[in-house]
N, C-alpha and C positions, 0 to 999 in steps of 0.2 A: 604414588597415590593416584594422580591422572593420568597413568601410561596409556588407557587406551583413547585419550585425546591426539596422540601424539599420529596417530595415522589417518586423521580426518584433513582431508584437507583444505585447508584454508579458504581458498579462490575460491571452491565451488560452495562451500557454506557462506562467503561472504556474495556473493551471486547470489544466493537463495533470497539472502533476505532483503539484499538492495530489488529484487524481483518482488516479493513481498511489498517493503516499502511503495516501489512503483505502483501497486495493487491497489493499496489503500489511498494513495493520492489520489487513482483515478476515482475511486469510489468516491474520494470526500468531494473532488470536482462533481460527477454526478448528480451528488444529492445536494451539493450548493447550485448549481443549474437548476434542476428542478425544483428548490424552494424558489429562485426568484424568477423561475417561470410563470410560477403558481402566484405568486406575488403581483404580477404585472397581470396576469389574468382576473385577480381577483378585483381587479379597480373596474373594470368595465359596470 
């Protein structure tokens, strides 16, 4: 039923998405920076 799973391989799709992951955490850090950038700037 899923033979052609059977020739993907593993590592490099589990790489993919621990690279992905990584991606989006930098991103969520980013835009948590930048809220309380904007946060500490807006007290002036």
């Amino acid at each position: 039923m899923l033979d052609f799973l059977a020739d993907i391989d593993v590592f490099a799709l589990e790489m993919f998405f621990v690279g992905l992951l990584g991606l989006a955490g930098l991103a969520i850090a980013f835009v948590a920076g930048t809220v309380i950038v904007n946060l500490f700037r807006g007290q002036r």
